[in-house]
C-alpha positions as CSV (number, residue, x, y, z in Angstrom):
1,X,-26.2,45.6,74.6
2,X,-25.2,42.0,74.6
3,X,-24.3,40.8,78.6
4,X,-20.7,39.7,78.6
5,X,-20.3,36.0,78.6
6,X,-17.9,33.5,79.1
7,X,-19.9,30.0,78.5
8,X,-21.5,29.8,75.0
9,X,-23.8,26.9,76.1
10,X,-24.9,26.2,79.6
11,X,-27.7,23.9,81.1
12,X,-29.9,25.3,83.8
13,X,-31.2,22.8,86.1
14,X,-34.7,24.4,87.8
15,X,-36.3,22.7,91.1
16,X,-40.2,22.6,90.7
17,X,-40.4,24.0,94.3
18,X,-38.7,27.1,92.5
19,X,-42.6,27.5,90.8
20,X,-44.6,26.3,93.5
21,X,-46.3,28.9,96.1
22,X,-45.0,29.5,99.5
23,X,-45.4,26.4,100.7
24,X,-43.9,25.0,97.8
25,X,-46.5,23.3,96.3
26,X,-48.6,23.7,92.9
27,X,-47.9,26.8,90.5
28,X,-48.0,30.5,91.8
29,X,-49.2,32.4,89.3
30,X,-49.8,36.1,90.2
31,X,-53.2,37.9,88.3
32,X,-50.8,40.7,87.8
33,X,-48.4,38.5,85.7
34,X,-45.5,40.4,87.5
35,X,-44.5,38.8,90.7
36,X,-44.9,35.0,90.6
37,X,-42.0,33.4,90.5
38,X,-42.5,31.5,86.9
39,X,-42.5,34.7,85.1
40,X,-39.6,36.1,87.0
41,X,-37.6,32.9,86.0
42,X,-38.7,33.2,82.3
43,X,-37.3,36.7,82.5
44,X,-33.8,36.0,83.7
45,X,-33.9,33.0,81.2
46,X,-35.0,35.6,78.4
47,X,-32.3,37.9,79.3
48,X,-29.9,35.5,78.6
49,X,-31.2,33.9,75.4
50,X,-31.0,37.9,73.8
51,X,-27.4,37.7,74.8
52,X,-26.6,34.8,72.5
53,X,-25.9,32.4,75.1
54,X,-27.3,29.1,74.0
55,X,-29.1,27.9,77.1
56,X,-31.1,24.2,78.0
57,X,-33.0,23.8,80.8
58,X,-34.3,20.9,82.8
59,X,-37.0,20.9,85.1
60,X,-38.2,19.0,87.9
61,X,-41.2,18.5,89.4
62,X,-41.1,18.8,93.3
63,X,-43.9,21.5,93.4
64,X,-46.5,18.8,91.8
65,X,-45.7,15.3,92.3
66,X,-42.2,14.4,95.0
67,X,-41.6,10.8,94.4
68,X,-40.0,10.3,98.0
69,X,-43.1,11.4,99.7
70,X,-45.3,9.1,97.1
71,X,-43.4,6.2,97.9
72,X,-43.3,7.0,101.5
73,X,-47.2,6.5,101.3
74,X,-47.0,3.5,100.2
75,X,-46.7,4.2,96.1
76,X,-44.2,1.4,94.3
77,X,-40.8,3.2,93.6
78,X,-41.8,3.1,89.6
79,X,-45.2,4.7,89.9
80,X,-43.7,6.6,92.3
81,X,-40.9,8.1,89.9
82,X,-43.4,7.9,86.9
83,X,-45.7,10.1,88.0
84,X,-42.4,12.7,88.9
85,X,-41.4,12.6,85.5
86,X,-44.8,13.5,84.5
87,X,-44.7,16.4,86.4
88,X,-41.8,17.7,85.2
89,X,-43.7,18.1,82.0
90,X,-46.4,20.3,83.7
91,X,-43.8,22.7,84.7
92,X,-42.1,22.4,81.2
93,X,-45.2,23.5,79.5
94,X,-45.7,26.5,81.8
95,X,-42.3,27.7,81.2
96,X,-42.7,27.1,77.4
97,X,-45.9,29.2,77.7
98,X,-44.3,31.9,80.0
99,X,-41.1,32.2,77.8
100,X,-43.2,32.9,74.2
101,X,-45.1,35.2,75.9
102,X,-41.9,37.2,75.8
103,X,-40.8,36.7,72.5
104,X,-38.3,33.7,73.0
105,X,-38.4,30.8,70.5
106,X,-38.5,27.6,72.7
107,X,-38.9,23.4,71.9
108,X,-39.9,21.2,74.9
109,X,-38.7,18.2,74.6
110,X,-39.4,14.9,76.7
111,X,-37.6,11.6,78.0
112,X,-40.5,9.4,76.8
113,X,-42.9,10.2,73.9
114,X,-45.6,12.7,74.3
115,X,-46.3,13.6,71.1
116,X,-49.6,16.0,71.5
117,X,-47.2,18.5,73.4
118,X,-43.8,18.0,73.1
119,X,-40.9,16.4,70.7
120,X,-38.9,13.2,72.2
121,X,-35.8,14.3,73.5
122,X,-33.2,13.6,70.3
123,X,-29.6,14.2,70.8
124,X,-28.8,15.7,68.0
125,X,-32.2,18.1,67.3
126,X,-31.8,19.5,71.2
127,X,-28.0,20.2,69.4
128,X,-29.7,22.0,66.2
129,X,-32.1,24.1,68.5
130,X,-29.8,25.4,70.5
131,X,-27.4,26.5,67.3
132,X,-30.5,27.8,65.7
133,X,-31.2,30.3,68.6
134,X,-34.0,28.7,70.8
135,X,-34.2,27.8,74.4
136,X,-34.6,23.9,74.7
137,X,-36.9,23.0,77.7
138,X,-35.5,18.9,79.0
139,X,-39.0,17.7,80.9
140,X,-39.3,13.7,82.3
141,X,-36.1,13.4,83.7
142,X,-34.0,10.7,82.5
143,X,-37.2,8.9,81.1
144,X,-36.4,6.1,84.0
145,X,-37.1,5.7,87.2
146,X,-34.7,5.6,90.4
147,X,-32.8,8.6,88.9
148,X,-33.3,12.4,90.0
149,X,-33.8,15.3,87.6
150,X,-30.2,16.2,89.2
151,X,-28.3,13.2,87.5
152,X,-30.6,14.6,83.9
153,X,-29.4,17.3,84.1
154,X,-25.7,16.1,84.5
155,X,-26.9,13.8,81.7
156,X,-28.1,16.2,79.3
157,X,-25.5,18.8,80.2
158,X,-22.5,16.0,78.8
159,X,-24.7,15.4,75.6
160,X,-25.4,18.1,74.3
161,X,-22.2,19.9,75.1
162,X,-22.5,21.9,77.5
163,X,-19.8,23.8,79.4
164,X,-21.4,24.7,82.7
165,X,-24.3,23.1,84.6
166,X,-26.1,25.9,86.4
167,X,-27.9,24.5,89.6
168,X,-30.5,27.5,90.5
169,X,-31.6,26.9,94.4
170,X,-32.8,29.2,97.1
171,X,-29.9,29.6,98.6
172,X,-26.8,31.5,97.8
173,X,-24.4,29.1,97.5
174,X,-23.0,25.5,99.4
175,X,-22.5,26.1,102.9
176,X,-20.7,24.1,105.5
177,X,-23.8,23.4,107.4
178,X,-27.5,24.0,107.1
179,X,-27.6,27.4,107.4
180,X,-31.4,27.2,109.2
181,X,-30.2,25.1,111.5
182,X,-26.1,26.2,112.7
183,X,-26.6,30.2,112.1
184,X,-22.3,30.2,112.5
185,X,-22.4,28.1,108.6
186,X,-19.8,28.9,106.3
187,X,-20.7,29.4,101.9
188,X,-17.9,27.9,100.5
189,X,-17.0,29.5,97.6
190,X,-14.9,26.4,95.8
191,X,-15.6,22.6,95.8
192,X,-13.9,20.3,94.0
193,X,-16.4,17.3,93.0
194,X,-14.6,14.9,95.1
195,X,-15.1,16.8,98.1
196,X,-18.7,17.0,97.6
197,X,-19.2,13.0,96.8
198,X,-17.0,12.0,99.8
199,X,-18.6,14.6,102.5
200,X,-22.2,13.8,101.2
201,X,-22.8,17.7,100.8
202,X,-26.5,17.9,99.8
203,X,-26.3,19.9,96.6
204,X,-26.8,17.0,93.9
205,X,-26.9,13.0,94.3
206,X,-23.3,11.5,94.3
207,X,-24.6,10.3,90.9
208,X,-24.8,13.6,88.7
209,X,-21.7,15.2,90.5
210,X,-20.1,11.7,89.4
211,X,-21.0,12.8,85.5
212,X,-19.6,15.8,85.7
213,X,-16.4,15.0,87.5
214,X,-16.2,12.4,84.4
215,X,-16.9,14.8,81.8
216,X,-15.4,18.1,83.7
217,X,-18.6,20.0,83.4
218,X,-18.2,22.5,86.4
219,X,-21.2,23.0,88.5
220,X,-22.4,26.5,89.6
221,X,-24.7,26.9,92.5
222,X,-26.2,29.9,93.0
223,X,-29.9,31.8,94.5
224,X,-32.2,32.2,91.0
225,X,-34.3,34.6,93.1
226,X,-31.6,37.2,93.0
227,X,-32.2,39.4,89.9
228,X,-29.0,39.2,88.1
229,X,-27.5,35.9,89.5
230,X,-27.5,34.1,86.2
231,X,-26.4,36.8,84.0
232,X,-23.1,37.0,86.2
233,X,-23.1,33.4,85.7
234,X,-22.7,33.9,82.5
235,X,-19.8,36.3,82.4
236,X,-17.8,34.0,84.5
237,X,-18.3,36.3,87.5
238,X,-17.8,34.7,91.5
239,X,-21.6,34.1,91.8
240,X,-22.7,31.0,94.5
241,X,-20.6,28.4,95.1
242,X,-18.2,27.1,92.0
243,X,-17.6,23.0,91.9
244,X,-14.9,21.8,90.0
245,X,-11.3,21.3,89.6
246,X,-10.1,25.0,88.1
């Protein structure tokens, strides 16, 4: 039976570290090809897809290649966010691979031509996929540097139509405080995007909470590890922490 749904098309913006092993780094992939966290991604992402939601999803690359730590050894900002981008497409092709192992009709498609693996990222195609029933995989960012995979996905999300912008972290929600660090941290259940840009809360850059204030894409942050987080997403259900005006 179909999941209940309130959004028809959503963007889900992945963190690399969400594939990387425990100390967030490279790709953990389990023999068994049950536990690793790619697969249990691509299952939640499956789920949804058989529930007619049309579904995008844009990937960085933080487990591979973090362009902060490059350039704080010494790397130029450009290579620096190059070689980011890049990795972004390593993760993309994993999940491609991971989500037609279980049936799901995908297209990766990249910021800047790579035409032996993926299709350039066309406005208007990413559009036709998603109608036509297949999940779109968004790899290379914005295809330039000094932007985050954040403000592509706040990109993307505004092209293509979307009407949520699904930020899956590994945390439940926005709190008032690192909850690590001040155990007496507050979730806060409803941000409005202003409140996030003018108390700097560390969710997204000021720059892709900036797109969707312009284009009223709400933002939904929420713990991907948690089995049926995204699927209550979906339905509309109080899942994480909700940013935007309603």
């Amino acid at each position: 039976m179909a999941a209940r749904r309130k959004y028809r098309r959503v963007l889900l913006k992945l963190s690399g570290e969400a594939f990387g092993r425990s100390d967030g780094h490279g790709l953990q992939l389990d023999p068994h090809l049950q536990a690793d966290p790619l697969r249990a991604i691509a299952r939640q992402v499956a789920a949804i897809h058989r529930s007619k939601v049309q579904i995008a999803v844009v990937i960085g690359g933080g487990n591979i290649v973090r362009g902060k730590s490059l350039r704080a050894a010494g790397i130029t900002p450009v290579a620096a966010d190059t070689m980011g981008m890049i990795a972004t497409v390593i993760n993309g092709v994993a999940l491609q691979d991971v989500l037609e192992g279980l049936g799901v009709d995908t297209r990766l498609q990249t910021a800047f031509p790579m035409q032996a693996i993926a299709e350039p990222y066309i406005r208007r195609r990413c559009i036709r996929h998603l109608e036509k029933g297949r999940v779109v995989i968004l790899a290379g960012g914005t295809g330039s540097p000094h932007f985050t995979t954040d403000t592509a996905a706040a990109l993307r999300a505004r092209e293509i139509g979307a009407e949520a912008l699904f930020k899956a972290t590994n945390v439940d929600g926005v709190y008032s405080a690192d909850p690590k660090k001040h155990p007496d941290a507050r979730r806060l259940f409803h941000l409005t995007y202003d409140r996030v840009i003018q108390e700097k809360l560390q969710i997204m850059d000021a720059t892709a909470v900036t797109l969707c204030r312009e284009g009223n894409v709400p933002i939904i942050v929420f713990n991907m590890s948690v089995a049926n987080n995204i699927r209550l997403a979906v339905a509309g259900r109080k899942v994480g922490t909700y940013i935007g005006e309603k």
